[in-house]
Every structure is written in C-alpha cells, then in structure tokens.
N, C-alpha and C positions, 0 to 999 in steps of 0.2 A: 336197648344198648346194654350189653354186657360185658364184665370182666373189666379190662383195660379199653374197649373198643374206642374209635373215634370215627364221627360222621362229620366232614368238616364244608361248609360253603363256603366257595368262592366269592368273592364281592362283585366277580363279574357274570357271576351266574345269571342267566335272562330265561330260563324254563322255568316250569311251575311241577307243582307235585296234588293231586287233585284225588279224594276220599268221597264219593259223592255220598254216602253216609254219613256223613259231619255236615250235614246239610240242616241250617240253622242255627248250628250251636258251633260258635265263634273262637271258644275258648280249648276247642279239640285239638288241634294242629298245635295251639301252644305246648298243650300239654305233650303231644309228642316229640314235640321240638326244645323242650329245656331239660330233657334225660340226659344226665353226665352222660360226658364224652362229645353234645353236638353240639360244634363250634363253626364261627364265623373266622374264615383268617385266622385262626387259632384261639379264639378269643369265645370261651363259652358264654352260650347262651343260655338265658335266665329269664326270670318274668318281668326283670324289670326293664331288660333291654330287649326284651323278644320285637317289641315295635320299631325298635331302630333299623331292624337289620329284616324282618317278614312285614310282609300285609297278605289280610285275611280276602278272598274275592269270593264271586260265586256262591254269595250267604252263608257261608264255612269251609264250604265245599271244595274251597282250592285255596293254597297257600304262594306266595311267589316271593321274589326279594324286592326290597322296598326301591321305586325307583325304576322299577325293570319295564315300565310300560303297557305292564296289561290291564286290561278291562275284561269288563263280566261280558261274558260270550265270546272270549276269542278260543274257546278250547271245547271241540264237543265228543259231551262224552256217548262211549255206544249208548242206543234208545234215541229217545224221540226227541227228535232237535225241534217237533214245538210247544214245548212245554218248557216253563221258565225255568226250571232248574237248567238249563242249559242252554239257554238262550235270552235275552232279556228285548224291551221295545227299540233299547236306548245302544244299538250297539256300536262298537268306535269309527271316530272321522279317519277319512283317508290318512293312510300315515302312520296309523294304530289298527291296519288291521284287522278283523275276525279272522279266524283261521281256522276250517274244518279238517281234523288231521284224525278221524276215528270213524268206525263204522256207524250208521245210522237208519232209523225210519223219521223222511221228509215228507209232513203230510201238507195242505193247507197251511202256511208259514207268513202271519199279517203280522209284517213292519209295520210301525206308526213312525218315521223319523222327520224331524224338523228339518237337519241338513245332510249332506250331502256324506252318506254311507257307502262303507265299502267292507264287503265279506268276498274270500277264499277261499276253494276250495285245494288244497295244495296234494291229497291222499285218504285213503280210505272209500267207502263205496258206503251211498246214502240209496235207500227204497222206499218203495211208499209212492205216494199218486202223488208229484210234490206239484202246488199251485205254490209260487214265491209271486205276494203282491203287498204294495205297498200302500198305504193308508194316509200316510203323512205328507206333507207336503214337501220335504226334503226329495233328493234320488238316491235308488239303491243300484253299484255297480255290482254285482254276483261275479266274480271272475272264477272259472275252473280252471286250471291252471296242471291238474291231475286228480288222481282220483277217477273214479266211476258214480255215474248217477246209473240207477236200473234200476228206473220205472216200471211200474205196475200201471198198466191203460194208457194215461199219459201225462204228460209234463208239461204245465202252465207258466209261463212268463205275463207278467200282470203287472197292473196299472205303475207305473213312475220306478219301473225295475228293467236294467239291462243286462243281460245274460252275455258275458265272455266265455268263448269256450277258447282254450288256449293249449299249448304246452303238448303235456301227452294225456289231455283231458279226455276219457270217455264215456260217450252214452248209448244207453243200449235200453232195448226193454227186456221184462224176464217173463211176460206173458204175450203171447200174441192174438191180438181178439181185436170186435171189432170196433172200431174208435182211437187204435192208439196211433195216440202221434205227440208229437211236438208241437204244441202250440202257444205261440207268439197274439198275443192280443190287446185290445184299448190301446193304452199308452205306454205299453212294456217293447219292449226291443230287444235286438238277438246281434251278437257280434260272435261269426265265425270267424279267427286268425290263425288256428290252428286246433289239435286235437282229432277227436273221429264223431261222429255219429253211427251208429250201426244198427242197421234194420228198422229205421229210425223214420216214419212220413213226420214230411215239414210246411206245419200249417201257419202260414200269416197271415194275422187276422187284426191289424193293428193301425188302425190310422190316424192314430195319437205316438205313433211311434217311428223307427227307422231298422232297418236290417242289412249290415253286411256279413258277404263272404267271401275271407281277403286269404284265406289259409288251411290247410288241414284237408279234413275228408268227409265225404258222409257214403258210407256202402251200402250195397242193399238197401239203399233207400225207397222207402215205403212199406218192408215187408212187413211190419208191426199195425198197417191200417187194413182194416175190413170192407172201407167202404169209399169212395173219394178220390183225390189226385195223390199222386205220391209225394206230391208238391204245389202245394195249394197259396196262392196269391187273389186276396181278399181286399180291396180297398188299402191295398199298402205297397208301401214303395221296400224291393229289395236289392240293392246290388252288389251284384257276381264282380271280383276283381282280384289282384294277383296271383297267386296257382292252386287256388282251391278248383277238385277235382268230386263229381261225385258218382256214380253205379245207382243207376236205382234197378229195383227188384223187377226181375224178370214177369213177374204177375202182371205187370202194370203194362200194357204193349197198346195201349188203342192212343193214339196219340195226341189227341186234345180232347175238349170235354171232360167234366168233372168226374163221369163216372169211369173208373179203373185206369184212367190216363198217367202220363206223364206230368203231367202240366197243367195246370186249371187255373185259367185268368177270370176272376169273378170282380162282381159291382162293378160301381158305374169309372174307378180309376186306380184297376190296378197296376202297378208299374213291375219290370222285372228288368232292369238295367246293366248289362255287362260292358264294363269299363276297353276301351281300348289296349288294355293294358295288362290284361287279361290271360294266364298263360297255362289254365289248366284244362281241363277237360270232365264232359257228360256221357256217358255211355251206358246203351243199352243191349244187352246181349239178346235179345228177340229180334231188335230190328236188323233190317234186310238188303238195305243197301237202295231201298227206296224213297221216296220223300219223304219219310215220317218226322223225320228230327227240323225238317223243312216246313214240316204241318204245325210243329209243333212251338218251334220258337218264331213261326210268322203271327200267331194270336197276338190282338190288340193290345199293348202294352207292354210286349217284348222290347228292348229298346238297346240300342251301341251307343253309348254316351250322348244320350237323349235324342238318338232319331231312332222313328216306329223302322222294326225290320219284315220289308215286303218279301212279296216271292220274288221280287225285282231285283232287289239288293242283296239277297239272304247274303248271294256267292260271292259279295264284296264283304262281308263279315265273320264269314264261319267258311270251315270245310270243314266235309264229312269223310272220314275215314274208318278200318276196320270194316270193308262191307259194307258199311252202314251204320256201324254199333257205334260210334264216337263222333262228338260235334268239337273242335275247338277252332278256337277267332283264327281266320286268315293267317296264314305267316308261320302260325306256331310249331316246330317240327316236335309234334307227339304222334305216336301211331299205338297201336297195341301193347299191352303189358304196361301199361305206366304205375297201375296200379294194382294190388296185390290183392284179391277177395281171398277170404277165409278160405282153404280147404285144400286142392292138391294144385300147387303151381306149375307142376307139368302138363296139363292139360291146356286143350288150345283153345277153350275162354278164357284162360288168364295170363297167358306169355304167346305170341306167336314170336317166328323167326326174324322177324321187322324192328327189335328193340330202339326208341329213340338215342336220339346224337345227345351227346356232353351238352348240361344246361336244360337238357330235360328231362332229367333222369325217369327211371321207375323208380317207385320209394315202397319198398315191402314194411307195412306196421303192424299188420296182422298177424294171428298164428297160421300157423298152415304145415305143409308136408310138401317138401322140395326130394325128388327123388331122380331119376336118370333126366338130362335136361339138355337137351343139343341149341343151341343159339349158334345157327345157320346165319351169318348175318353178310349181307357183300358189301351193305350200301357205304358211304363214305363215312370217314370218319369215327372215332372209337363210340362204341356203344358203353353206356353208365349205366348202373341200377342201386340203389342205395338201399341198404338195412338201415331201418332207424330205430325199431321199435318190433317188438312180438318174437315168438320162439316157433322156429322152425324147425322139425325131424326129419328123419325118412335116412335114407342110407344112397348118400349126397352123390350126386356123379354130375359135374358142370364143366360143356365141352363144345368145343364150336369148332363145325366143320367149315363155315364161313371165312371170309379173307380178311375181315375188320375186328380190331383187336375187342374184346371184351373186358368192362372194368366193373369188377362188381365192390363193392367198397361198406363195409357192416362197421358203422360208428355206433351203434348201441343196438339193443336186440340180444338175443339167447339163438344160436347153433347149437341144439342136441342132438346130434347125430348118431345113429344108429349103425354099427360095424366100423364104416369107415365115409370119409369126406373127399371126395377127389378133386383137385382144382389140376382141369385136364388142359388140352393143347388150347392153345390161343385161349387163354381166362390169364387176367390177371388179378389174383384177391386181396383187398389188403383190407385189415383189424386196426381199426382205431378205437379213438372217444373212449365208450363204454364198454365195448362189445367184449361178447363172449362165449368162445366157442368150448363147449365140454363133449362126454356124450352120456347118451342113455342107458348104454350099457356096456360093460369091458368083456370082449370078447378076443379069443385069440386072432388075429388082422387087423385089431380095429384100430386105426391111426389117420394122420392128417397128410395126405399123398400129391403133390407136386410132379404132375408128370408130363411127359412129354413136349413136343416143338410150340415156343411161345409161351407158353404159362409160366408162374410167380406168382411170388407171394410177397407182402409186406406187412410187416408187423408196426406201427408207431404207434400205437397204443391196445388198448382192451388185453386180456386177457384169456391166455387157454389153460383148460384145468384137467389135468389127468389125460394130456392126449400126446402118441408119439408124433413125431417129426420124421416127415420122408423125404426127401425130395432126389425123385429119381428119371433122370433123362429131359430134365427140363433146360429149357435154351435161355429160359428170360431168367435175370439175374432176380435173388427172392434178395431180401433183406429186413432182418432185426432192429430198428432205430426207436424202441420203445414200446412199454406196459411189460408184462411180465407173462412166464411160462411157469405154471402151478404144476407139480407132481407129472414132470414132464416121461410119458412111457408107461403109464398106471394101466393104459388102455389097450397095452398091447402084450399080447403072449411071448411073442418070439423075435428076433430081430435085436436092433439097439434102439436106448431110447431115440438117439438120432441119427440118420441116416442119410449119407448125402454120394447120391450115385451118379457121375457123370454129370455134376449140377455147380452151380456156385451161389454160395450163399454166404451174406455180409454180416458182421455184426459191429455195430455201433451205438450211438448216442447212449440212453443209460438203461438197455434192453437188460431181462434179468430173468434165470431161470434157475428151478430146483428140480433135480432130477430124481425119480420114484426111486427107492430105495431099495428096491429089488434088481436094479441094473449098478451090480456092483461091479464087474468086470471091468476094467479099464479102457480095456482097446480088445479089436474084433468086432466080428458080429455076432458071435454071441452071446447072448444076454450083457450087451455093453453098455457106456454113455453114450460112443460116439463112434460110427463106422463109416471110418472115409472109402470108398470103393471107384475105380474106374478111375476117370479124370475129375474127381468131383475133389473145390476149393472151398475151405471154409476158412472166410480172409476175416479177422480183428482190426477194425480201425485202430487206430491210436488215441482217436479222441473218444472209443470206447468207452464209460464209465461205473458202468453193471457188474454182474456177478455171476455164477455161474458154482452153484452148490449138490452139492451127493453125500448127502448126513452118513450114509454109509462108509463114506472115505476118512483114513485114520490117519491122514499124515503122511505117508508114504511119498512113492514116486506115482501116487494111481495120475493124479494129474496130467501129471510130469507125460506118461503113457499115453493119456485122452488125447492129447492134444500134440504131440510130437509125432503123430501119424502122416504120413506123406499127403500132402493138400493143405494140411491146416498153416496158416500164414496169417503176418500181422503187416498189414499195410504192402503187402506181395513178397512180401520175406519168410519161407520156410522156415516154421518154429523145429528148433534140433533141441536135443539133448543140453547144447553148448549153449548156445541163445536163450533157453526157457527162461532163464533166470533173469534174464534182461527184460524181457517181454512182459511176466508175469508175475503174479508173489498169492502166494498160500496165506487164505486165513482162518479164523475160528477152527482153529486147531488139524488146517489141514483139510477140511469138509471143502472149504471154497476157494473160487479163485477169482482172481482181480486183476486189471491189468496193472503193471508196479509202474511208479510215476519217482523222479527223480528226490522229489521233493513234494510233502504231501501238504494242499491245504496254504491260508496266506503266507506263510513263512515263505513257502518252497517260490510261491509267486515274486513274493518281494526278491528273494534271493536270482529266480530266473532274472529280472527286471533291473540287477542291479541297484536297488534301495534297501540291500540290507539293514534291517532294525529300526528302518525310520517309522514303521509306527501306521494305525491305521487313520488316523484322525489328521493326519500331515496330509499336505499338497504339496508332492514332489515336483512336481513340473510346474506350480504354478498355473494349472489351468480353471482353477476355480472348484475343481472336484477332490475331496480328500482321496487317500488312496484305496480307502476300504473301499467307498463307491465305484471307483476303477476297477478295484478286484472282483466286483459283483458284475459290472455293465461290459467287462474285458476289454477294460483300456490298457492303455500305454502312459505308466507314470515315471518313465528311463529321464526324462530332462526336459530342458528348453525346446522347442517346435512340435511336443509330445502331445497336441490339445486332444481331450478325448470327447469335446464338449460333440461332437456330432452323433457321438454314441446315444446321448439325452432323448429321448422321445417325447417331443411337448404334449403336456394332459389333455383333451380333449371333454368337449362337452356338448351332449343329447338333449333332449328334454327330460328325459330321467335321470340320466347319469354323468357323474365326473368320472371320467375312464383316464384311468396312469397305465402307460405301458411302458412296460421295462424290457432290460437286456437280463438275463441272468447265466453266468457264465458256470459253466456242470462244477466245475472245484467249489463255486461259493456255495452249493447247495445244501453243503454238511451247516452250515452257519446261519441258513433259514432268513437270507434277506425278504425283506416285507417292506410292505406299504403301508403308514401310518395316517391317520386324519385327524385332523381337526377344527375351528372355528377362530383361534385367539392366534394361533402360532405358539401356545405355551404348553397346551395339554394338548396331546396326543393320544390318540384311539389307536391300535393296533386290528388293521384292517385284516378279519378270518371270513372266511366263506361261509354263506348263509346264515349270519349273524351283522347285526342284530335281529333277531325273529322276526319283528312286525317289518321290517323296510332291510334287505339282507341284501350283504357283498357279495358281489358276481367275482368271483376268481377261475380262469381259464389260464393252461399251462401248453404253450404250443409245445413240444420238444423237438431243439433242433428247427425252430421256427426262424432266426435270424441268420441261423450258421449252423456246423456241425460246433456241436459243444457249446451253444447256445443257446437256450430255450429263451421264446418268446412269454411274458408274463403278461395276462392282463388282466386290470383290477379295476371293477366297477363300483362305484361308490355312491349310491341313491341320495340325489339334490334331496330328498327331502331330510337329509340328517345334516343338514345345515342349519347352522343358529345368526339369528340378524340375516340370513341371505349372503352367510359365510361360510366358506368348508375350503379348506387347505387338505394339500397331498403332498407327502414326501419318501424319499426311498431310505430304508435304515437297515444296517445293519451292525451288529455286535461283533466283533472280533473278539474271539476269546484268546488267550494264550496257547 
C-alpha cells in the first residue's frame, strides 16, 4: 500500500484471497492486511480488529471474511488436490459446498467422512489417474457441474462415492492405451444428467451401487480402451432414460461378447434398463443395417422397464434407423445427425438430409468445422438443430434445397468463421442465450449474409463481434429483439457495415449495436453505416429501447443521413428529414442514437398515467400495489377498476428452489428492480446471480418474454438459504428522483 492508496472490503464480500506460501503461519495475511489504507466499509484495519472482520483458513494459506461460509477445502489450488494443503478428510456438508475452480493433478483421493458430503466441480481441468473413494461411513456426492476431468488410463468412482456429471461437464482421457476407461465399482455410483464423456469406455462394476443416464452425451465411446466392451455391465444395475444419447467408437463393431463389442453383459445379474421414456439414441457407424443392434441389446439383462428384451419383442421397443447405425425406443422421431461428433459436419456420418422434427433436435456441443452444408429436407414439419456448446469454423454456407423449413437456433457455443457465414434459402438462424458469433480472420468479404427465398435471421440474445451485416434478397423477415452487435463491419473490406437489399429487417426490444469505426460515411454504400438498396425495409419498433453508436460521429446530421434513407421506418412510417426528430434523439455527444420517448423514466410514466407527483410508494388505484411496482410489472395505476393484481406471478416452489418471477417493464430497467430474501420479513438479502458462492441465485432474463417491452425475469433462490424452514421473496425497487 502506497502513498494515499486505499483497498477497501466490502462486508458483503463472500470470495476469499489464498497465498499458498503462508502455509502455517497464521499471522501473514494479517500482516498484509493492516497496511494503512486497507479498510473494511471504510473502517481501517488493525491488529486489533483484523479478527472481527477476516478469519484465517487453509492453515494460513487463505484468508476470507468472517462469516462468509467457507471451510478448508472448498478452493483448490493448481497441484495436487491430494495432499492436505488443499484438501482436508473433513470436507463441508451439503449447503457449504467444496468447490473445485483451478487446475489440478487428481490422483488416488481417500475421503474418511462421517456424513453426508458434497464437492463441485464448477471449472478448471483436474489430470492424473483419479481413484475418488471413500473410507468413512458418511456418502460422498462428486457433482461436475463444469470443468474437464482428463485422465491419464483411467477413472475410478469407489466405495460410498457418487459421481454427477452435469451441466457442461467434461471427460476425456489425454492418453490412449490399453485399460482406459471409466470405471464404476463396489459401492460407488455414476449419475449421467448431463455434460459429455469423450472417447471415454464405460465400465460398471458396482453391485453395491446404482447408475444412471438421464442426460448429456458420451462420443466415441470406447476409444480410450485397449481391450473389452466399450461398455461393460458387471453385476450391476444401469438405467438408460430421458435423452441421453451416446456414439461409440467405431473399433468396437462385433456386437456382443466381451471382447471388442459394444455391449458386454457379464456375471451372474447384470441388469441394463431403458426406461420407457426414453428419448435419445445409440449409434454405431460400422453397423450395417443388419441385426447387430438387435444382437446386441437382446443379451440377458437388457431390459424396458423391467422386461428381458427378446428377439420377439425387440421391434415393440426399439427401431433401428440410419441403415442400421442408430437404435432409439419405439415412437421416437430421431434419424441422423442428432448429434455432432468432433470433426467436419459436412460429411455424411455426421448430418444426412433426414434431420429430425421440432422436440428432437440435433444439439452440436462439440468443436468441429461446418463448411458448404445442403439440408435437403421434404419430410413434414420444421427441422431443429441446436448449438449449445463448442466452436465451430470453416467458411459457413447453410442451404436447403428441400421444401421443410430449417431452424438452426446457437444459444451458447463460438461461430468462428472464416471469410464469410451464409444463412441461405429456406434456413432460418437465430442467436440467443450465450452465443457467439465472431470470425477467425478479417478479410476483404468476410461478413454475416442473409440470402435468398425463405431464409432469416433473429437475433434475441448472444452476441456478434466484428462482423458486417448483409442481408440480401431474403424473403423471411430477419429481426434484432436482443444481445448486442460488437464492432459491427471490423470484418469487412468494402460495402457498408450494413446492408439491407431487397430484405426487411426489424429492430426492437433492447437490441444494441456499435459500429466499427472505419465506416464513417453516413449514407451510400460506400464505406457506410447503413445502405438501404432495392426494396429493402429497415422498420424501428417503438417499443425499441437499444442503441445504435459510431464513436466516429461528431454530432452532425451523420445520423440524421443513416437513417432518413428510403426504406428505413419506425413502426411502417418513413423516417424524413422532418420526422427524425420525433422518432429519434442524439446522445453522448452525437456518437449515438436512441429512440426519443416523450417523457423519460417514472416521471414520464406517472405523467403518461395521469398521477402526476403522486409518488412511488402510493397506491393510486387502490389495488394493493404501490405505484413503483406498477411501473416495474407495467400496470395501470389511472383510478378505480385499474387492478393490476393479475400482472403478480405467484412464487413457486421445487425441491431446490423458491422461484419469483416477475414482469419487468424496458423503462424500469435504468432503476435495477430486483428481488430481495429473506427468513424474518425484516432483513432483506438482495438476491444477485451466483451468489452466494456455496448455494448461489439462478437469475434468467427472457427479453420481451411476456410482451414486447417486457422482459420476463426469473429468479431462483436455493431452499437451502432458509433459516427455521423460512425464506420470504419480494420485488423492490428504489425510485430515485
């Protein structure tokens, strides 16, 4: 600390600060922490309050604030997570969390716990030959949740320990030889609900224990074993149920029998159980369209909700599709392509022209290389394929000569594209969640191309970064209704950053973009913002609420030019010269623009509503809601017969969670309504996302979820931060002047 400086903590701070060098000596972290200048709430610390406000964990080795919930072992540092400097026997009860959030080597890892433990893995990537067994009489739940395990040989699940793979959990190994796999044994257990396994054989060996697989994926299953089934059931029960899906490794083609099979039902009761209910798929890319999947799932112990499956019955519980390559239960329409193996997706093991119907999508999680892609599709009904996860390249061209509309839909995942990305005739693409499309490299063409009969685009969340906007000769209406447009035109040589030919394209809810700084031109296609051409509409809702910036604009009329181009319209109204000003207003000195609102913010509301000045804390109408809640949920607080109690969402309750879901109306958004908790009705917690650390708020923001100008909020809040088997929720918001 130097000079004047100040380091100040929060009293609601719940992370920790960790020196694995202070390891033993207790008095280190004080001594760092009472250098003038570092304060608590403003309030310097000293030696003689340093206890009131830190506690020392981790044998020196981590400091946190007093109160904040953690225990030794919830933070592992990189190295060897089994050795007690970062790990202890005693680690915390359900509720409190362990939390692996660093890289590590997991070797042999013996638990001794009395009750009933629970560790996380939430991020970072753990190696080493991990055996997790436990000693003690307590259970241990393991949840992955994220992160990477990648094993070296293989991976042990052991005595009174249950392995969750969840979330965007994945496992892989980094060596391939012979013996590796995944192995489930004694009294340990394996819960797949999500996540991947990759290249991954899956050995269960546990008849002191239980296994399902309700979720997720497992690819190239087997390629990591040298010797055995790619999928080995040993004296134990596993069952197959909701849409877990898995690929095993083309090595493995002889179809029962232990050695190089698919499938090996061993001792004297193995069971392998797939639920009626059942809705993913197993696929083999060697088999032939002969009985093998029929050889293979008739072995002793195969079972559909506890009856053995004969050669009699098979065709009442399974059909065989792709040729042959894929088994799923009766009923299910999956065919080809459901799922996405590593490598180039245009090839026809991993998409044919057959894509499943809505509800059963393909879900691409892997990386890969998507390059020219025809989905030829006739059959009934819109084809679905979801991006959820992994980054995909290649220099994109997605186009269907087929009659059925195509819906490819990227809620999280990386789009790196190379030159340029085409969503062609009959595709329709749309960016939510997460997603994110950039490219790999800016080259003169290289932009985001909307073209031709049937194709669109929609944007309601994710994000593009440095890429132009084209959209030319398309017939399906594209639209902006949210996430934002980054450095929009960075990627393109020539042209405007946007382009809209013979196309029509919407903008609404609180969509927002900043245009690359090298397209200073106002209007044209040269080097412009925006070039309207042909019959092409670029319509501004009104209930609009985004922004629309070019740092390079100084105030002018550059605006005023962008956007008075023939086509551009607000609500189907030709923005002129004469109108601009009504429609629009300039801010940060001219750079940006906004759509102009009569009256900005509660004021303007109350004044729409006729309550002028009454105040946010008032109930105008008497319906039991004051008015600021009105202005947040988009009631009607004008008088008598104004209830706006139907707008109320009653909270609901899971086994995990208290979920409140709210209205929240685009004006209340500058004023940050929220959802508070707590146990007495007196003290209130201010409910944020992913906090508290050990038991954390789920916060999800539909936009435009209830209405245009209304985003859906929802806020989850873990029973276990209940005191007495109490926990209150309420909506708050501050009105400022």
């Amino acid at each position: 600390m130097e000079g004047t400086g100040i380091l100040d903590f929060s009293t609601t701070w719940t992370g920790s600060l960790t020196q694995s060098a202070f390891f033993n000596d207790p008095t280190k972290w004080q001594d760092v922490l009472t250098q003038t200048g570092v304060t608590v709430d403003g309030t310097q610390i000293t030696a003689d309050n340093f206890a009131s406000y830190f506690t020392i964990a981790n044998h020196g080795a981590t400091v946190v604030r007093v109160g904040s919930g953690f225990i030794e072992g919830t933070s592992l540092i990189a190295g060897d997570a089994a050795i007690s400097t970062h790990w202890t026997n005693n680690l915390p009860s359900p509720g409190t969390d362990g939390s692996i959030a660093a890289s590590g080597t997991l070797n042999t890892f013996a638990l001794n716990v009395a009750a009933a433990t629970v560790v996380t893995q939430t991020a970072g990537t753990l190696t080493g030959t991990p055996n997790i067994l436990n000693t003690g009489a307590g259970t241990v739940l393991w949840t992955q949740s994220g992160g990477t395990v990648s094993a070296s040989y293989m991976m042990t699940i052991n005595n009174r320990v249950t392995y969750e793979l969840t979330g965007s959990g994945l496992i892989n190994f980094v060596a391939l030889q012979g013996g590796d796999r995944l192995q489930v044994v004694n009294t340990g257990s394996w819960v797949q609900s999500g996540g991947i396994t990759e290249g991954v054989a899956l050995a269960f060996e546990n008849p002191g224990g239980s296994n399902t697989l309700s979720g997720g994926a497992g690819f190239n299953v087997g390629a990591s074993w040298g010797g055995g089934a790619a999928i080995r059931v040993l004296n134990s029960t596993v069952n197959i149920t909701g849409d877990y899906s898995a690929t095993i490794n083309p090595g493995f083609s002889n179809p029962t029998g232990q050695s190089n099979g698919v499938l090996s039902m061993e001792g004297t009761a193995p069971v392998l159980n797939f639920s009626s209910a059942w809705t993913g798929s197993l696929s083999q890319t060697v088999f032939n369209g002969t009985t093998k999947w029929q050889d293979v799932l008739t072995q002793t112990g195969v079972q559909v909700d506890g009856t053995q499956v004969t050669a009699e019955n098979f065709g009442g519980f399974f059909v065989i599709v792709d040729n042959g390559i894929t088994v799923v239960k009766a009923g299910t329409i999956v065919v080809a392509g459901t799922r996405f193996i590593a490598g180039n997706v245009a090839t026809a093991t991993h998409w044919t022209n057959g894509l499943p119907n809505v509800g059963n999508d393909g879900s691409i999680a892997l990386p890969g290389i998507l390059g020219e892609i025809n989905f030829n599709n006739s059959s009934a009904g819109t084809v679905a394929v979801s991006h959820t996860a992994g980054t995909i390249t290649g220099a994109i061209n997605m186009y269907n000569t087929g009659t059925t509309p195509y819906q490819w839909t990227q809620s999280g995942g990386t789009i790196s594209a190379t030159n340029f990305m085409v969503i062609n005739q009959n595709v329709a693409y749309e960016l939510t969640g997460s997603g994110l499309i950039n490219f790999a490299s800016t080259v003169g063409g290289s932009r985001l191309q909307v073209v031709n009969a049937g194709s669109s685009w929609t944007q309601s969340g994710g994000t593009t970064d440095g890429i132009a906007l084209a959209f030319e000769d398309s017939t399906g209406s594209s639209t902006f209704s949210g996430g934002v447009g980054l450095n929009v035109g960075a990627s393109w040589a020539g042209g405007a950053a946007i382009r809209v030919l013979n196309s029509t394209v919407n903008i609404t809810g609180d969509y927002s973009a900043t245009i690359n700084p090298g397209f200073s031109n106002a209007s044209g296609l040269d080097n412009g913002v925006l070039s309207m051409e042909g019959t092409g509409v670029l319509n501004f809702s009104t209930s609009w609420t985004g922004s629309l910036t070019q740092s390079a604009f100084d105030g002018t009329t550059k605006w005023q030019d962008a956007l008075t181009q023939t086509g551009v319209k607000v609500n189907g109204t030709q923005v002129t010269t004469g109108n601009f000003g009504t429609f629009f207003e300039l801010t940060n000195s001219g750079t940006a623009v906004v759509k102009k609102t009569a009256s900005a913010g509660y004021a303007g509301w109350e004044n729409a509503n006729g309550i002028a000045g009454a105040g946010a804390a008032t109930d105008s109408d008497g319906d039991g809601i004051p008015n600021g809640i009105e202005f947040v949920i988009g009631g009607d607080p004008s008088g008598p017969g104004s209830d706006s109690t139907a707008l109320l969402i009653p909270p609901t309750l899971d086994a995990t969670y208290l979920n409140f879901v709210f209205r929240r109306a685009s004006a209340s958004v500058i004023y940050n309504p929220g959802v508070e908790y707590g146990s007495d009705l007196s003290g209130w917690t201010p409910a944020v996302a992913d906090e508290p650390f050990v038991s954390p708020v789920l916060i999800t923001v539909e936009s435009n979820g209830f209405e245009a100008g209304v985003d859906r909020v929802t806020v989850r809040i873990p029973r276990v931060l209940a005191i007495d088997n109490k926990l209150f929720a309420r909506l708050q918001v501050v009105i400022t002047p």
